[in-house]
C-alpha positions in Angstrom: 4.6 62.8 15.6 6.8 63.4 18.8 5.2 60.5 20.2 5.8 57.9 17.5 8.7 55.4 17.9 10.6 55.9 14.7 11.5 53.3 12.5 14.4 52.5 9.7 13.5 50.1 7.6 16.7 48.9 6.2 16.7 47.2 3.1 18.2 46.0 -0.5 21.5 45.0 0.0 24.6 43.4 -1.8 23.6 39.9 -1.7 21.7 37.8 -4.5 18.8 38.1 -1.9 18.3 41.8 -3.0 15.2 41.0 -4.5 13.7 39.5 -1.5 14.5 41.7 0.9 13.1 44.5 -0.9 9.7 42.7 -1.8 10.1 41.9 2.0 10.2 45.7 2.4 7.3 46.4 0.7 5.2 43.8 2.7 6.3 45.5 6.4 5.8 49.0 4.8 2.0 48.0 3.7 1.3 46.8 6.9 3.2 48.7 9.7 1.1 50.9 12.2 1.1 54.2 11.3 -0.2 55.2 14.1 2.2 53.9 16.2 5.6 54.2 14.5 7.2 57.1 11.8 8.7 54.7 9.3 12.0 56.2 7.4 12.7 53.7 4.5 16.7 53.3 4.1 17.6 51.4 0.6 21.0 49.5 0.1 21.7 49.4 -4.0 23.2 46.4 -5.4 27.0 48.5 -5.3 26.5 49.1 -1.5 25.4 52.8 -1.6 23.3 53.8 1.6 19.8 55.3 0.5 17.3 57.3 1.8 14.2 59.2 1.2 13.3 59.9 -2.6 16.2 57.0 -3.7 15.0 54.7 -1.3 11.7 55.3 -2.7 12.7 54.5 -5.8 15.1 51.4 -5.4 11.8 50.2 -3.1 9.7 50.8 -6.0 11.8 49.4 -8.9 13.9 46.9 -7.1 17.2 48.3 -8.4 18.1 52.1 -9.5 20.6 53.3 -12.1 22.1 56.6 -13.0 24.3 59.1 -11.3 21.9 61.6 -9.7 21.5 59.0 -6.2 22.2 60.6 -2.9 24.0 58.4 -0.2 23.1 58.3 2.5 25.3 60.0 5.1 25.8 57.6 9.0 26.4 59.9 12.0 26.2 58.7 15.5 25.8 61.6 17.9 24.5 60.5 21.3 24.5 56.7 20.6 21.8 57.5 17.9 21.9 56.7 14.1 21.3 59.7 12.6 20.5 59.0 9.0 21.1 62.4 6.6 20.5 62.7 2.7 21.8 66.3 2.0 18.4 68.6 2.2 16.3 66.5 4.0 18.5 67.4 7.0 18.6 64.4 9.7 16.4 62.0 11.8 17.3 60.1 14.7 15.6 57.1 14.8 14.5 54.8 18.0 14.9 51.6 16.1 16.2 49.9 13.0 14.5 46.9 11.3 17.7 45.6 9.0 15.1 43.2 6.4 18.4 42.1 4.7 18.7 38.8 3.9 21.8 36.6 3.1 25.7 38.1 3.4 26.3 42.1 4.1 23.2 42.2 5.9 22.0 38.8 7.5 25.7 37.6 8.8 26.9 40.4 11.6 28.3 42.9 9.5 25.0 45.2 9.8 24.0 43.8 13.1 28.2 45.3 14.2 27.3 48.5 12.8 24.3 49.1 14.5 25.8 47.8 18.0 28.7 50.4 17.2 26.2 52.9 17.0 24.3 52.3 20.1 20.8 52.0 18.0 18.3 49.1 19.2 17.6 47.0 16.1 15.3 43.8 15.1 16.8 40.7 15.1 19.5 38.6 16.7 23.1 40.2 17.6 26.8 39.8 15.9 26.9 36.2 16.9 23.8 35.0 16.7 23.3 36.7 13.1 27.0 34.8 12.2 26.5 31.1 13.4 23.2 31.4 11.8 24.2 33.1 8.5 26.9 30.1 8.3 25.5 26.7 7.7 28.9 25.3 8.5 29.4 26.9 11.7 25.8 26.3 12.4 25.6 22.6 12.3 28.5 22.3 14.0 26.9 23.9 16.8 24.1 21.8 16.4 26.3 19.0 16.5 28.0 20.0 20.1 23.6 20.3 21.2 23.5 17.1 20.3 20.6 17.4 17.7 20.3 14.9 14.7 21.7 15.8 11.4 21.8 14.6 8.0 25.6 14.0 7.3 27.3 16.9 5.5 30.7 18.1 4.7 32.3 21.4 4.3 34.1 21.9 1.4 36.2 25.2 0.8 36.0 26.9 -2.8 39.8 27.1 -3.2 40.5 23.2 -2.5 37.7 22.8 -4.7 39.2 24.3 -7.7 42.7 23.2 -6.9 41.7 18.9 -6.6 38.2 18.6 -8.0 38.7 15.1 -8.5 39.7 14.5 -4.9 36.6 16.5 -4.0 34.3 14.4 -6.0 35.8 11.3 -4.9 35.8 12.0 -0.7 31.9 13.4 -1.3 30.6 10.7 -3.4 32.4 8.3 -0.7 31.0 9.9 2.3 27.5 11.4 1.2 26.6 9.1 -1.7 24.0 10.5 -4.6 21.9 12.2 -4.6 23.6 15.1 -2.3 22.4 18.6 -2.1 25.3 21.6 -2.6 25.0 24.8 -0.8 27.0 27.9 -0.3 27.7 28.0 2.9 26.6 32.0 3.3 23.6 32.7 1.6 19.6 31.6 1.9 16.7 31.7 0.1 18.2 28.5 -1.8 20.2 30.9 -3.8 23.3 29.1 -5.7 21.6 25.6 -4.3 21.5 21.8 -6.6 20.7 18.9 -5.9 23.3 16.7 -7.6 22.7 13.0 -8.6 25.6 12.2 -10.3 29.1 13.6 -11.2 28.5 16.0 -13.7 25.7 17.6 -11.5 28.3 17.6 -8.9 30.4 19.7 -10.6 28.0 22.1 -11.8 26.5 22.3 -8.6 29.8 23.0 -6.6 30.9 25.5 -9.6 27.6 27.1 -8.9 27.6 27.7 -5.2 31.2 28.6 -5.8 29.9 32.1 -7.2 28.6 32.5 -4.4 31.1 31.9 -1.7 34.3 30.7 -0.6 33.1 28.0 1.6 30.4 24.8 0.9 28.0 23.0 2.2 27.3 19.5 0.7 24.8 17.2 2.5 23.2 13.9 2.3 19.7 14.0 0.9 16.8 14.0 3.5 15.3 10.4 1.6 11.8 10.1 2.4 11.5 13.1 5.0 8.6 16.0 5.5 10.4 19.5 5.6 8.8 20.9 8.3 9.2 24.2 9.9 8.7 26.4 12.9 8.8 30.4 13.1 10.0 31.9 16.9 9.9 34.5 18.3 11.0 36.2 21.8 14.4 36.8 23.5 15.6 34.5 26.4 12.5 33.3 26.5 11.0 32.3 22.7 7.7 31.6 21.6 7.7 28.7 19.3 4.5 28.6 16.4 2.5 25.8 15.1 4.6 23.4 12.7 4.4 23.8 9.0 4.9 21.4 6.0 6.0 22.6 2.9 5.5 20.4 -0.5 7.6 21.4 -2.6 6.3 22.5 -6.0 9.2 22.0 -8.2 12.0 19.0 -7.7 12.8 21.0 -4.1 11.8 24.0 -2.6 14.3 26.3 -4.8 14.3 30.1 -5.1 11.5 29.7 -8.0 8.9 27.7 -5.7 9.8 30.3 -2.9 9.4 33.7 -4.3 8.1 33.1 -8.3 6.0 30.3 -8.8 3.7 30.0 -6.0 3.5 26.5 -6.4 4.3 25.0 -3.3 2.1 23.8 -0.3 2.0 25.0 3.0 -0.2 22.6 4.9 -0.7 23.7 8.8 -0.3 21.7 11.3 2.6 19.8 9.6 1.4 15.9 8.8 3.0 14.6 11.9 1.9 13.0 15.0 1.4 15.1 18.6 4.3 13.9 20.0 6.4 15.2 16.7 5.2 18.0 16.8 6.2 18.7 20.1 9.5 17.8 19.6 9.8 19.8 16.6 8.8 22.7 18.5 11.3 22.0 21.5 13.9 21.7 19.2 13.2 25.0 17.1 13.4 26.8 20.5 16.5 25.1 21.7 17.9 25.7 18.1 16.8 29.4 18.5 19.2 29.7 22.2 21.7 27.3 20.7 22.9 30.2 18.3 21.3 32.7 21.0 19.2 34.1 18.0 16.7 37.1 19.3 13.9 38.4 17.8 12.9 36.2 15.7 13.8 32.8 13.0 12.6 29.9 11.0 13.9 26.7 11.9 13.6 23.9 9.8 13.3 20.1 10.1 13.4 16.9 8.1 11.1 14.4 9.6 10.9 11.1 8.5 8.0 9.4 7.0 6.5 6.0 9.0 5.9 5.1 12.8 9.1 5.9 13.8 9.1 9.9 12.4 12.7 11.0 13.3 13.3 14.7 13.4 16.6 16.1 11.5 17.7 19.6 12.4 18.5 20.9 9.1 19.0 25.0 9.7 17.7 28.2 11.1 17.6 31.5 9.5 17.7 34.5 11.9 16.2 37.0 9.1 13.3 34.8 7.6 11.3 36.2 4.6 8.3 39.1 4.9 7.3 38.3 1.8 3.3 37.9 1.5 3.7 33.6 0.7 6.9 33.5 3.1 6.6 30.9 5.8 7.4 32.6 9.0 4.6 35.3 9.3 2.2 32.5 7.9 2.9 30.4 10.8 2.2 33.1 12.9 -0.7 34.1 11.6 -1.9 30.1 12.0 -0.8 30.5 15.3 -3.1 33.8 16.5 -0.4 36.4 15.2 -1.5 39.1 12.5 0.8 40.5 10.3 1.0 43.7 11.9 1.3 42.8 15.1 4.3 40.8 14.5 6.0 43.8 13.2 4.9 45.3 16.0 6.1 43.0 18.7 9.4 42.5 16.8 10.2 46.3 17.4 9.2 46.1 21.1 11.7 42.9 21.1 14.4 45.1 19.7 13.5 48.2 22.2 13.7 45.2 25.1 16.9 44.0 24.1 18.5 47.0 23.6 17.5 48.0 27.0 19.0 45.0 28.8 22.5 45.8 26.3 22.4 49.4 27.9 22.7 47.9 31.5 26.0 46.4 30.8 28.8 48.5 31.9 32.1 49.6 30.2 33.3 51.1 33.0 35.9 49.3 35.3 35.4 50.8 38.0 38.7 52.4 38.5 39.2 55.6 40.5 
């Protein structure tokens, strides 16, 4: 046991993307070496209580936990370590966390800040990169300042929104035209997302992602495009998969054709010529150092049907699904990457970068 590197699997979470990050969970827990790596499962309920052990167990199991008999988990950080403690089962540092939280409290900085407070290497991108990804506003405009094509969008904050609906309606339908797709700006999995083609279904769709957020993201549809994707993986220096094209089972490729249904295809390699898909996989790695994501994301891409086959950058998420039918390890696997060793060189990513954060100093230098 002395040997093993140990693990913290962090997951659940506050977000609408509980689900899927614990049914992400599951899927790294199955397939983790055991030989290799102590794995302590920490749980995040839906209220933002810390789990571990038994209650982790159990939200891991169930999805959710009730009741009044659930032990928080207590955070210490002696020696730059995260010490995770749950009453009797006394304490554990750990070598490494692996935060499978997906969408806000979890995918956008705020866990990737507490585990650079505590000094713990962790899988994933940083504070920053975690942010500008998590953020499809911020995001695109970075893309914009790369120079990458785009589908035209506009950001549209929930309080202006509520105050001048009509002067919403009226600028979007002016500048995007129907159909348009609405998005909260801070969440994934196509939580909270409509495609509107009309008024009415503009307003439902904004009041909709509006639960979810403060700010919006409402685009211009892709018309006649291939979504295709990529999965990297690396630090400085990314590895970029095989392209993927996803068909859509249902009207898009919504939470249901994700996670419930099952009903959309993956077809590897994406339907697009050699030279697109070379382009596509220069741009998911420039995407990748544009937000300076690490570890690892999914990038994804409109192309456009015909000779011509322009590529749209449409996002990148820096905390892709584990799920057994999600994308990213798929790729992967397509591309000569098992499932296990993903996780596997994920955790050595996180050890790697950690190590080159360590050689910064803090010191400056005075007598």
């Amino acid at each position: 046991m002395a040997d093993k590197i140990r693990v913290g699997v962090l997951f659940g979470g506050r977000s609408a993307e509980h689900e899927v990050s614990v049914t992400s969970a599951r899927s790294v827990l199955e397939s983790i070496d055991r030989e290799k790596y102590e794995v302590t499962m920490i749980g995040i309920d839906r209220d933002g209580r810390w789990l571990a052990a038994g209650d982790a167990t159990a939200l891991l199991a169930a999805g959710r936990v009730g009741g009044e008999d659930l032990k928080p988990v207590a955070l210490d950080y002696p020696g730059g370590e995260l010490v995770m403690q749950n009453g009797t089962a006394g304490s554990q540092a750990l070598d490494v966390i692996f935060p499978i939280l997906h969408g806000p409290y979890g995918e956008d900085g705020t866990v990737q800040g507490l585990m650079e407070l505590s000094g713990v290497a962790y899988v994933g991108s940083g504070v920053l990169g975690s942010a500008v990804g998590m953020d499809k506003d911020m995001m695109k405009r970075v893309f914009q300042a790369e120079g990458f094509d785009q589908v035209e969008y506009a950001p549209v904050l929930r309080s202006r929104w509520r105050a001048e609906p009509e002067a919403v309606r009226s600028e979007l339908e002016e500048r995007l035209g129907y159909p348009m797709f609405v998005k909260p700006a801070n969440l994934g999995s196509s939580v909270g997302i409509s495609r509107a083609r009309d008024a009415g279904e503009l307003t439902a769709g904004l009041d909709e992602a509006a639960r979810y957020d403060r700010k919006l993201v409402v685009e211009a549809e892709a018309a006649d495009c291939r979504e295709v994707e990529v999965s990297v993986l690396g630090y400085e220096d990314p590895e970029v998969s095989v392209t993927g094209e996803i068909v859509p089972g249902n009207e898009f490729y919504d939470y249901r054709a994700k996670y419930l249904d099952d009903n959309s295809e993956l077809i590897i390699p994406a339907r697009v010529g050699p030279g697109t898909q070379e382009r596509v996989r220069d741009l998911g790695r420039r995407a990748f150092l544009a937000v300076e994501a690490a570890g690892l994301a999914r990038v994804d891409f409109f192309v456009s049907r015909g000779d011509e086959e322009r590529v749209y950058v449409n996002e990148i998420n820096t905390m892709p699904g584990f799920t057994p039918i999600s994308m990213y390890p798929k790729l992967w696997e397509a591309s000569g990457v098992s499932y296990a060793e993903l996780i596997d060189r994920l955790i050595q990513l996180a050890l790697e970068r950690h190590r080159d954060r360590t050689d910064t100093s803090t010191d400056r230098g005075l007598p």
